[in-house]
KEKE-464169 format. One record per residue (C-alpha): residue in three letters; x, y, z. Coordinates in pm, whole numbers, plus 50000, padded with zeros to 5 digits. Each point is the difference from the previous one (the first is absolute). Layout:
REM residues N
ALAXYZ/...
REM end
This chain:
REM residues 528
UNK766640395320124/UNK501744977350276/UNK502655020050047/UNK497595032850011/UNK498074981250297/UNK503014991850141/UNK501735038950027/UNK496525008050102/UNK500014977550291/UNK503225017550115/UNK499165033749997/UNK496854996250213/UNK502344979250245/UNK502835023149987/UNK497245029750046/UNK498224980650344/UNK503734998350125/UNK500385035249962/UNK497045009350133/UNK500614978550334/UNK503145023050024/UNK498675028049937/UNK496085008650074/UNK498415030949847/UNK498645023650150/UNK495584992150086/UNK497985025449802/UNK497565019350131/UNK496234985549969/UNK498535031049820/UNK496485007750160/UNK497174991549789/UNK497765030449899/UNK496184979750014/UNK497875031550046/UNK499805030449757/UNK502035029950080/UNK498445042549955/UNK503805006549822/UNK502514981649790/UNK502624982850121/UNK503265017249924/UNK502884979249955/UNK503175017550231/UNK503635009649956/UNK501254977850265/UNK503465028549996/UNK497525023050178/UNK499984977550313/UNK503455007150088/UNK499305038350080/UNK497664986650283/UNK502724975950141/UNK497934977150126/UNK500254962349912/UNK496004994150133/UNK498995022349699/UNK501484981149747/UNK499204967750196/UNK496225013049986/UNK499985008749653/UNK501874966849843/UNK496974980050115/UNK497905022049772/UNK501984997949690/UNK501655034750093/UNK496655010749885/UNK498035030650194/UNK497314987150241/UNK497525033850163/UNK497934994149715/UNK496905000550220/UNK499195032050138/UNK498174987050335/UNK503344989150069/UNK501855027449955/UNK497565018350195/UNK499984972550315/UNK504325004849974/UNK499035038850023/UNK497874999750256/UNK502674981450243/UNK502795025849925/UNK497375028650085/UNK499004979350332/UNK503664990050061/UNK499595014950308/UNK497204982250173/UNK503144970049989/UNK502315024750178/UNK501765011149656/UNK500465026149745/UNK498455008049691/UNK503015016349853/UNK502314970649983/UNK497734983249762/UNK500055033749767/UNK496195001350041/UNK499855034049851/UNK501914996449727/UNK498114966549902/UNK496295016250067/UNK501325028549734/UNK500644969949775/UNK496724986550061/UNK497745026849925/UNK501735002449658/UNK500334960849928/UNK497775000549676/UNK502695023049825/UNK502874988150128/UNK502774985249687/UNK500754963150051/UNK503425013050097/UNK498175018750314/UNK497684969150057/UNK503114977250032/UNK501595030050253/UNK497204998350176/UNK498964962850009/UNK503964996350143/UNK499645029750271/UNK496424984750139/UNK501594966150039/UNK503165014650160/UNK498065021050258/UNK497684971950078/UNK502954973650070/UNK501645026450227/UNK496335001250173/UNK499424961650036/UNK503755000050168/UNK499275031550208/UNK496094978950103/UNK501714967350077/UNK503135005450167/UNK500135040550063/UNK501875025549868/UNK503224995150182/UNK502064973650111/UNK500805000950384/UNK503324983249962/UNK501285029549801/UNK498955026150279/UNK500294981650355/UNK502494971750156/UNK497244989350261/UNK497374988849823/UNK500324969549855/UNK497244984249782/UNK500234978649709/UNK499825022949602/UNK496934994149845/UNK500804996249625/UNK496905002249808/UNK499764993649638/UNK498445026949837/UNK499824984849661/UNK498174968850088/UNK497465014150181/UNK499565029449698/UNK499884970449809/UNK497264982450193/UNK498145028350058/UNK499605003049573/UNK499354962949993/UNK497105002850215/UNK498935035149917/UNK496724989850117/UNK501424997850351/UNK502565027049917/UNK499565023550330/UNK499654969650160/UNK503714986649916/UNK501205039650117/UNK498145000350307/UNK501644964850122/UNK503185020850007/UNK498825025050312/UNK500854989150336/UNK497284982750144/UNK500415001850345/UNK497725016050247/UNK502165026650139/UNK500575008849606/UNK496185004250020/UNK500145016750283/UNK502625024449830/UNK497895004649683/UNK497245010250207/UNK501645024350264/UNK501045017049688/UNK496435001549859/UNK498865010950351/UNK502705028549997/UNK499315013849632/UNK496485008250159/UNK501455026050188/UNK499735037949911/UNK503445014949966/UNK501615003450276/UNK500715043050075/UNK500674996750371/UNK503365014950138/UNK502094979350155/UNK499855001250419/UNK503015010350172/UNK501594972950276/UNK498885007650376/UNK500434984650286/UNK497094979150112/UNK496715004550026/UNK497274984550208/UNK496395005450019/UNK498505030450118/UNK503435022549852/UNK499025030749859/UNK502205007849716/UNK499895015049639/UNK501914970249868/UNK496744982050106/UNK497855019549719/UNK502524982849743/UNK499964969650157/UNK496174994049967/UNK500265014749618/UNK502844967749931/UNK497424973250227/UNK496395011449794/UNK502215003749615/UNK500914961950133/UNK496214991150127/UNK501094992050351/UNK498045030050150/UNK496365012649839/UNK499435035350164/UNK497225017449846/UNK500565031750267/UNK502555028349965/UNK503844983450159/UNK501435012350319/UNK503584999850087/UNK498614975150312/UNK501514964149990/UNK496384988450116/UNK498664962750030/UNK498874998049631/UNK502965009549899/UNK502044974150240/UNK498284969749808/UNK500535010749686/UNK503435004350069/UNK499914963650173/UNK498494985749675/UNK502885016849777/UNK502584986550235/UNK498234966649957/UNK500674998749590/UNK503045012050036/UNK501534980350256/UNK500025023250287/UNK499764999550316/UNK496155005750057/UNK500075016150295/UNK498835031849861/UNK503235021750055/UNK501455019549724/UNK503604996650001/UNK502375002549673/UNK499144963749873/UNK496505016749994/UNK500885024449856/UNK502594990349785/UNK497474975949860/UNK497335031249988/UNK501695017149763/UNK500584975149769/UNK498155017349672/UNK497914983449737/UNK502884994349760/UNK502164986250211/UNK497704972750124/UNK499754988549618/UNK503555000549977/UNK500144974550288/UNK497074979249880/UNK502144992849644/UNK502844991050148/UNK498274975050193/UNK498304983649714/UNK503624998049848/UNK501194982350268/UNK497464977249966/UNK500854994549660/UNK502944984950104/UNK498604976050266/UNK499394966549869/UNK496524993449867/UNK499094966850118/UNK500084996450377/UNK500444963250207/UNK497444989550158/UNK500725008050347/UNK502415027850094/UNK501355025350170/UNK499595035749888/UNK501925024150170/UNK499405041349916/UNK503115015750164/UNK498355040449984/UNK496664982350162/UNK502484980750297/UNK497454972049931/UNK500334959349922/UNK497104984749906/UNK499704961049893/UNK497404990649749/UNK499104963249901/UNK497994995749670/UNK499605038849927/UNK498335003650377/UNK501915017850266/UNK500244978050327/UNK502655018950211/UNK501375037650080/UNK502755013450120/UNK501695028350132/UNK503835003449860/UNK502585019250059/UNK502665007549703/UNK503475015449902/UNK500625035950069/UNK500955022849689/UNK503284992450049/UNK499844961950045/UNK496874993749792/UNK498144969449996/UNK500544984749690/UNK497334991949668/UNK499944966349901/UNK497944967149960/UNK500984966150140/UNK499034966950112/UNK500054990550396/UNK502534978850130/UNK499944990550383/UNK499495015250302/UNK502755001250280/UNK499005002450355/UNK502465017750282/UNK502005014149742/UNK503215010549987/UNK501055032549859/UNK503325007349835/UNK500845038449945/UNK499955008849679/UNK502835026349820/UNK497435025249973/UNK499275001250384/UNK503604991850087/UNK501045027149846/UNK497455024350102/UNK498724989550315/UNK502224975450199/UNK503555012649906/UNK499275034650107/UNK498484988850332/UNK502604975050077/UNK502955029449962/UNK497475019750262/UNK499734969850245/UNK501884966750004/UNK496884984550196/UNK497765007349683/UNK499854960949862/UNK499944984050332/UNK496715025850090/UNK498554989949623/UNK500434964650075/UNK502154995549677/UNK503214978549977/UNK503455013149809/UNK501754973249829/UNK502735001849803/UNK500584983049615/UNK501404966250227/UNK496694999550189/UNK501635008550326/UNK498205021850192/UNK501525035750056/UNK499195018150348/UNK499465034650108/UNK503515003550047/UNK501504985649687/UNK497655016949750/UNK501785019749776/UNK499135032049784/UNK501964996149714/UNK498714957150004/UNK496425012150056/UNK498324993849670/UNK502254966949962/UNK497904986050329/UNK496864980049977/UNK496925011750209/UNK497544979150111/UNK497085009250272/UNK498494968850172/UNK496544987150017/UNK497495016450262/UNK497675025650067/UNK502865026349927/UNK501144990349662/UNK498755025149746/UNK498234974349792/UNK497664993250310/UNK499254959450039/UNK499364994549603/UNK501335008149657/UNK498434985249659/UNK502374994749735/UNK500155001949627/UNK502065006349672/UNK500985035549943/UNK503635015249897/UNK499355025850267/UNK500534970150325/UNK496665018650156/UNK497084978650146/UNK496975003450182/UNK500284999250398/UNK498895010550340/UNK501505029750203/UNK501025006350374/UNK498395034749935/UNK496174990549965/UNK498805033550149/UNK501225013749636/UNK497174985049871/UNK497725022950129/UNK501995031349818/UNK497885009049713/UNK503385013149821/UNK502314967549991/UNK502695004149793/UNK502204985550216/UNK502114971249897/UNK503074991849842/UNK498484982249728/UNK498164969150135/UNK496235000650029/UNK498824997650364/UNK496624985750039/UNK497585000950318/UNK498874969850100/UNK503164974849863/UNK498994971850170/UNK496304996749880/UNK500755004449619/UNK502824977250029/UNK497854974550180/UNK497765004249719/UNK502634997049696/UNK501634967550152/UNK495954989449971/UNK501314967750219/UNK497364994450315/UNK502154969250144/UNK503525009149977/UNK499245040950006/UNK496975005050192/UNK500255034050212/UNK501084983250332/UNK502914981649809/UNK501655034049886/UNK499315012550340/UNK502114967450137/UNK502255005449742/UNK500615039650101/UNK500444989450369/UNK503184976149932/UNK501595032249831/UNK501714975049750/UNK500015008849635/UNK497754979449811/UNK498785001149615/UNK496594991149848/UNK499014997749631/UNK497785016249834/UNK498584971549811/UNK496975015549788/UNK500595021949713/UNK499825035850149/UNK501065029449793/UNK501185034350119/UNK499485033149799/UNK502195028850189/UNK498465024349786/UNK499635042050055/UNK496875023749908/UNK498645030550146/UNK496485005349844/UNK497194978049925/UNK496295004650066/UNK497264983150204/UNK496505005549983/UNK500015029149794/UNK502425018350244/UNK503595012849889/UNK502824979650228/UNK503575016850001/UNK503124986650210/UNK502895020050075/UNK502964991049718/UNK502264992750284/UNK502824994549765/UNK499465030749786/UNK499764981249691/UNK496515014249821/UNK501235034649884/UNK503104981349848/UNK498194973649833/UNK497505027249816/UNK502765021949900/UNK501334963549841/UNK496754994049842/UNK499875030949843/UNK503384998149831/
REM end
């Protein structure tokens, strides 16, 4: 018996040893089933989750004893219900098979356990794909652009599935914490709800003339007024003219306004461009928008910067209230501005501006070969890799792009008196302009890349948020001595560089121009 104790003894030490090596695997914490279920509980095949290859499903269905779960037919019915209404979140119906699985349905009470299984497997399968598609949209960005750059959302599908049957009692609930929650998201959901209202949309497209102002008389006109009442902009209860009259003029003002126009009341081809815009494609550009928004983060710092490049507009918001506006101007199609999120840095006053490759290449190569004069006209210095500086007459074509270009500090430079720095793999910033007439362009596409912002000096004043060392007559000191000088940003301000073109406000449909000509792409993508 001593000896028995003994060997005993050694085999539970020698079995702790091993397991210190060597830990096994944590099992799953099967669900516990508390409340009575309308069907039995069929036990599954786990081989049939490798025709679905997707590790989530068989994640999911571990922590119920790889045991069928839509027992409960309100259930099944709520999961139904959001596949039908998949598109009130800017998706489709069809990628979560919601015909084939209402055919099911209607037929559940003679389905084989076999077919229940199938079925139990397909509804979960669908429904993950849905969370994903709720919680972090339907496509990554990464895989389709190089300038935007915002951080993957990975959402777990299977815990929240799993939470959601834990607290069936709260089960919506648990799905509905997975939509973006943002305003403009809101705003989204509802511009969409505003536009199903609309009767189908028969009107024939209105053919590009040159412009018209008020008192024209043209048949285009007739066609015209049909687009501004089908849009409620115009309410004409009398028979329509081909006379551009004064009614007419402010309804065509108002539908500039929500658009982004120039409200001055002349059509032009942004007008009408934006005229003939039908039904269906307005849709289209809503969804995409509420993807995008899928991808933006969904909690928000408490102060910020939120910059729309389609709107040219910067506005800062402390504790979810806006405090500030801005007019921007942003990259051209060519040189576009950039999507990204970020934290600011520091602000630098009397900047300097080196060239960069893109503009050397383009720009100030190409105008140097034309005149020799070109830097010393721009202000901007040529120095070679030793530092030394290279003149007029030493600058060389085939050393051009080896050359460093700097601009110096003053009313001149092309970042104006102020630039506000932060993180980004893309080396663009926020900053003033020697071209502030641009500002009132309603069109400004116009950079290379950086945001310009009207009024610099006043946000920046407000971001350094320091009244003794950066009141407004200090950075005008400062700005005098035409010395470079940096400031930190101490507080924690956030930027989002973000890009939509729809949203609504007070029950009226607003649509920028997609001044990169990404929305078309993007639904072809999301129909794929």
């Amino acid at each position: 018996m001593k000896y028995l104790i003994i060997l005993i003894s050694v085999f539970i030490l020698s079995s702790c040893k091993t397991e210190t090596k060597k830990q096994p695997a944590p099992k799953a914490v099967v669900a516990k089933r508390e409340k009575p279920f309308e069907g039995k509980i069929i036990q599954i095949d786990t081989t049939l989750y490798n025709s679905f290859k997707s590790p989530a499903l068989k994640i999911f269905y571990t922590n119920f004893n790889n045991e069928t779960v839509w027992q409960i037919t309100a259930l099944r019915q709520f999961v139904l219900s959001e596949f039908k209404n998949a598109e009130t979140e800017g998706l489709f119906a069809k990628d979560y098979n919601y015909v084939k699985l209402m055919d099911i349905e209607k037929k559940i009470s003679s389905l084989s356990d076999d077919e229940l299984v199938d079925y139990d497997l397909l509804l979960t399968f669908s429904f993950q794909k849905y969370i994903k598609h709720i919680s972090q949209g339907k496509i990554d960005p990464k895989t389709i652009y190089d300038d935007w750059d915002l951080k993957t959302k990975k959402t777990d599908v299977s815990k929240i599935l799993i939470k959601a049957f834990k607290e069936q009692d709260h089960f919506a609930m648990v799905i509905d914490s997975c939509k973006p929650k943002h305003e403009v998201y809101k705003k989204l959901k509802r511009a969409l709800s505003i536009l199903n209202s609309f009767p189908e949309d028969t009107l024939k497209s209105i053919a590009t003339l040159d412009k018209i102002v008020p008192n024209d008389s043209l048949k285009a006109i007739i066609s015209i007024k049909k687009r501004l009442i089908y849009w409620n902009d115009l309410n004409i209860s009398d028979s329509l003219t081909a006379i551009y009259d004064s009614k007419t003029v402010e309804a065509i003002k108002k539908f500039q306004f929500r658009h982004g126009l120039a409200s001055d009341g002349v059509i032009g081809k942004g007008t009408i461009n934006a005229l003939n815009f039908t039904k269906t494609k307005r849709k289209h550009q809503i969804m995409v928008n509420m993807e995008r928004w899928k991808w933006y983060p969904n909690e928000f710092a408490e102060e910020y910067l939120m910059i729309n490049i389609p709107d040219y507009s910067l506005v800062v918001v402390k504790n979810k209230d806006t405090i500030r506006t801005h007019k921007i101007i942003v990259g051209t199609i060519k040189r576009k501005t950039p999507i990204l999120t970020s934290k600011l840095s520091y602000a630098v006053f009397n900047p300097t501006w080196t060239v960069p490759p893109t503009i050397l290449k383009e720009d100030v190569i190409p105008a140097m070969l034309k005149n020799k004069n070109y830097l010393a006209k721009k202000n901007i210095t040529a120095y070679d890799t030793n530092g030394n500086i290279v003149s007029a007459d030493n600058w060389s074509a085939s050393k051009a792009k080896s050359y460093r270009y700097v601009q110096s500090p003053g009313s001149y430079n092309s970042l104006g008196m102020v630039k506000i720095i932060f993180p980004n793999k893309f080396s663009v910033y926020l900053h003033d302009t020697n071209h502030r007439d641009y500002f009132g362009k309603t069109n400004r596409s116009l950079s290379s890349g950086c945001v310009r912002v009207e009024n610099p000096l006043e946000l920046t004043n407000y971001l350094l948020k320091d009244s003794i060392k950066y009141p407004m007559d200090s950075i005008t000191s400062i700005l005098k001595k035409m010395e470079t000088k940096t400031a930190p940003i101490k507080s924690n301000v956030y930027l989002y560089q973000w890009y939509w073109t729809a949203w609504s406000s007070n029950n009226k449909l607003i649509f920028r121009d997609d001044i990169y000509n990404l929305d078309d792409d993007l639904y072809k993508k999301l129909q794929e």
